[in-house]
N, C-alpha and C positions, 0 to 999 in steps of 0.2 A: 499500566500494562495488565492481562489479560492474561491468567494460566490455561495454558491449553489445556489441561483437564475440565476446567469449568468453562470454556469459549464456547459461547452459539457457532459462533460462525468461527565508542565515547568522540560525539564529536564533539572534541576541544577546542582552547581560545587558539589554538595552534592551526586549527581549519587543516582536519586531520584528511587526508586521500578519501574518499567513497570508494568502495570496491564492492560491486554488483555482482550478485549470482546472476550469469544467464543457464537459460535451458535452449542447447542447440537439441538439432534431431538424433533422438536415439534416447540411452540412460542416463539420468543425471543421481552423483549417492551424495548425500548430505546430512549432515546432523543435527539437529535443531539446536538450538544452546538460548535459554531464556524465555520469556515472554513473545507474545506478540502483541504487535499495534494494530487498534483496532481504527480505518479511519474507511469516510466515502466522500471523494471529491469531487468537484465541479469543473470541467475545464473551459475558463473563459477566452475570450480572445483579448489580448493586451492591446493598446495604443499605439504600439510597433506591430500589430498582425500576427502577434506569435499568440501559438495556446499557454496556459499556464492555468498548473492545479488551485482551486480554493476550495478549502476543506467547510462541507457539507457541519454547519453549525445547529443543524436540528437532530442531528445521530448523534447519540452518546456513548463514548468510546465507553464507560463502565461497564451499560447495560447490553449495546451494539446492537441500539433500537433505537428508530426516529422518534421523535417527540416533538409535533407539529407545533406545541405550544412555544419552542423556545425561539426567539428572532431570529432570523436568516435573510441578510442585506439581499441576496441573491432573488428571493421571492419578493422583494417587490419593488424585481423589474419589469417593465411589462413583457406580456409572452411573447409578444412580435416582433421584443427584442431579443428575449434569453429565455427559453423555457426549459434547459435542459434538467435530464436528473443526474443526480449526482452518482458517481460509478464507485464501484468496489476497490481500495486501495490498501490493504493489508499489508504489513512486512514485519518482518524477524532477524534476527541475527540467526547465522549460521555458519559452519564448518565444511567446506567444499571435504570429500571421502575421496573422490575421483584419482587420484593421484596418489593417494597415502600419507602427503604431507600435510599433518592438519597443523600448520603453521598461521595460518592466517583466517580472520574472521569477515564473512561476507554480510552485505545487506541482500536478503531476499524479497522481491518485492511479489508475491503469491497473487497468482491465481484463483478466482472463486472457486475453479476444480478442484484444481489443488488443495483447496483449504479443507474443504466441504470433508475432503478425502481423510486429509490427517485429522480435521475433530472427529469423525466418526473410529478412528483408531483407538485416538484418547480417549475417547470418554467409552471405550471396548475394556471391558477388566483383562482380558484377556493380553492386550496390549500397553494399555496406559498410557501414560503421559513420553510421547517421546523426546522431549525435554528436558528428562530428569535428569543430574547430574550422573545418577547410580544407576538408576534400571531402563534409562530410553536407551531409542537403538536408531540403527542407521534409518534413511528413509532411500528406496530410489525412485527417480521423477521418469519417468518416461513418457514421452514425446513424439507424437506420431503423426504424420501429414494424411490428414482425411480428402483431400482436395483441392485444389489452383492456387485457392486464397492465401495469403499471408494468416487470416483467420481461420482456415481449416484446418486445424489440429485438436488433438485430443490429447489430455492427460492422465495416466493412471502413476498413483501413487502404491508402492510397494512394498512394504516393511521389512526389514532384518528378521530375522527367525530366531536370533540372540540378543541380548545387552549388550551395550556399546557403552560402561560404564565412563565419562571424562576421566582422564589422566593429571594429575595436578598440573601440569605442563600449560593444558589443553584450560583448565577451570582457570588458570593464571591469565590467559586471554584475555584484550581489551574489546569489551564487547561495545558496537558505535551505541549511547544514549539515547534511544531513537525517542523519547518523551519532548528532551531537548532539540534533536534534527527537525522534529515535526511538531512547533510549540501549536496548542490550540487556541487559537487567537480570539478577544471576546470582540461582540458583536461591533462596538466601537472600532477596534482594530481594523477588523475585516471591512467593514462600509469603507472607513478611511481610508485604504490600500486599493480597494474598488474604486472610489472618486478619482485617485490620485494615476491608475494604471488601466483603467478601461472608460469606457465610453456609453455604459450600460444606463445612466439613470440621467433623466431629461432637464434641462434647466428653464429659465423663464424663456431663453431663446430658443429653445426646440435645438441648441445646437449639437449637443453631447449624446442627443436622441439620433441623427442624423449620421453624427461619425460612427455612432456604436453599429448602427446599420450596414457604415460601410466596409468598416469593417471584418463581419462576419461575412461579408461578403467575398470581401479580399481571400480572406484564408478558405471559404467555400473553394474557391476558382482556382488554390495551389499559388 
């Protein structure tokens, strides 16, 4: 994990609920509570046509800097099969404020605005680390339709103008493991989950080059 003061940018055997922060239109207030993950995924297409994330094994969650030197099953596929780049996938635990009852703890899964937004907070003396047990403060998300698209929106991120010191209540909180939700898989791993659920790398028959094609094709067309 990654203290947002220095950032660039519990699930149990029990298979605990996910409970997702969303941002509908309008303000979203929230409390950061912990680290963040730092990860950039790939989204392949599976053997059933569905997309499905594979975490980008050249980015280093420490540094949350690529490092071309390190193996990445992904890059060598051919480009004609898969040449995507690997996208921003960031998240945190957090404290929906919206309602008052901070009874329950959310996965947030953040936006590059959003992010960009709250490290330049944090790493602000002025504001700090809004994470901290004692001196962070609220955040509000707002959320604004710029345009037709599903993608046309914009986000500003808003700070508290006080501390929002945790409550022991609040610090008692089971916050989800996300180290554990999101293990980083080594390059063996990932190849092998690749052979096993996509169709990206060619065999002596040309045949796994051909489905992978069709594939991406499928999911092209809806």
């Amino acid at each position: 994990m990654v203290d947002w003061g220095k950032a660039k940018g519990v699930q149990r055997g029990d298979r605990r609920e996910i409970d997702r922060l969303s941002f509908p239109i309008g303000e979203t207030k929230l409390r950061l509570v912990g680290g963040v993950l730092p990860r950039y995924v790939y989204w392949v297409t599976t053997n059933q046509g569905k997309k499905a994330p594979v975490e980008c094994l050249r980015f280093m969650r420490e540094t949350e800097e690529f490092d071309d030197k390190q193996p990445d099953p992904l890059k060598e596929v051919p480009d004609e099969i898969f040449s995507d780049k690997p996208q921003f996938a960031y998240i945190c635990n957090v404290l929906p404020k919206d309602d008052g009852s901070l009874t329950k703890i959310q996965i947030c899964d953040l936006k590059a605005t959003i992010y960009r937004q709250v490290i330049d907070y944090a790493q602000n003396a002025e504001y700090g680390n809004p994470a901290d047990t004692k001196t962070g403060y609220v955040l509000t998300i707002k959320k604004e339709k710029t345009g037709p698209l599903p993608q046309n929106v914009k986000y500003t991120v808003i700070p508290g103008r006080g501390n929002a010191p945790l409550t022991k209540e609040e610090e008692a909180l089971e916050l989800y493991e996300l180290e554990k939700m999101y293990k980083r898989p080594t390059y063996e791993e990932q190849k092998q989950w690749l052979l096993q659920n996509t169709a990206y790398f060619v065999d002596e028959s040309g045949d796994e080059f051909k489905a992978g094609a069709e594939a991406e094709t499928a999911e092209d067309l809806g």
